[in-house]
C-alpha positions, 0 to 999 in steps of 0.5 A: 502496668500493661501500658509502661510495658509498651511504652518500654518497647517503643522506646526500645524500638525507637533506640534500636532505629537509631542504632542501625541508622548510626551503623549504616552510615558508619559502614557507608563513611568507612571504606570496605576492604577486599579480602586479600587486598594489601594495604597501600604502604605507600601513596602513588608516585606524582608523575608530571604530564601524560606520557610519564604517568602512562608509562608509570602506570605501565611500569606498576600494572603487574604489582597493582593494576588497580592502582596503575588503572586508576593513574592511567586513566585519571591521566587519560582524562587530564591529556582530554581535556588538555588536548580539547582546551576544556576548562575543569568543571568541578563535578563533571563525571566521567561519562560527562567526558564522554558526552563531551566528545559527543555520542558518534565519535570513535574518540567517545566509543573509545573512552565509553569502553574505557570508563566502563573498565575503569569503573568496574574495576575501581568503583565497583568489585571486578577483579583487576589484572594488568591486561586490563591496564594494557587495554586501557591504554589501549582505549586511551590511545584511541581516545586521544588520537 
C-alpha cells in the first residue's frame, strides 16, 4: 500500500511539471499588457518613403510614441540601408546595423543610442513619452547625414 501512495505522488509530480511547463509557454506566446495601455483599435497607417513616415511619426508621438517610436525608427532603418545600397538580410538584428556602419563613425555612435532608446522603449518596460520621439529623429538625422 505504502508503494502505491508513492507511485501516486510521482504521478502527480510529474502532471504538476507538466502543468507549469504548458503555463510557461502559454505566458511566453501571449503577449503582456501594461496596465493602462490602450488597446490599438486601429492598425498604424502605411506610409510611403522615409520623410512622410517621419512626419507621421512626428504627427502621432503625443497620442502614442510607442508606436510613433516604432514607425520612426523602423523607417529610419529602411532609408539606412536604402541609402548604403544594403541588400535585406533576413534576420539581421538592429545592433547588425550598427555593426554595419562600422564601430568609429558618428553614423553608428548615433544609431547605437537610437536603438537603445528604441529598445527599451519597445522591447523592453521604459516609459515612452513623445520627447523620446523627438530625440530619436534627432539620432536619425544624425545617423543618416
Amino acid at each position: 500500500m505504502h508503494g502505491s501512495s508513492v507511485a501516486g505522488l510521482i504521478r502527480l509530480g510529474a502532471l504538476a511539471l507538466l502543468i507549469a511547463g504548458a503555463v510557461a509557454l502559454a505566458v511566453r506566446f501571449f503577449p503582456r499588457r501594461r496596465r493602462g495601455a490602450k488597446v490599438a483599435a486601429t492598425r498604424e497607417p502605411a506610409v510611403a518613403g522615409y520623410a512622410s513616415a517621419r512626419a507621421e511619426a512626428l504627427r502621432l508621438a503625443d497620442d502614442d510614441p510607442r508606436a510613433a517610436l516604432r514607425m520612426l525608427y523602423s523607417a529610419a532603418l529602411g532609408e539606412l540601408g536604402r541609402r548604403r545600397g544594403w541588400r535585406h538580410r533576413p534576420g539581421r538584428t538592429n545592433w547588425g546595423f550598427v555593426r554595419a556602419l562600422g564601430p568609429a563613425s558618428t553614423q553608428a555612435g548615433a544609431l547605437a543610442d537610437c536603438t537603445r532608446l528604441f529598445e527599451g522603449a519597445v522591447y523592453g518596460d521604459a516609459p515612452v513619452a513623445a520627447d523620446d520621439v523627438r530625440r530619436a529623429d534627432a539620432l536619425a538625422e544624425e545617423m543618416l547625414a
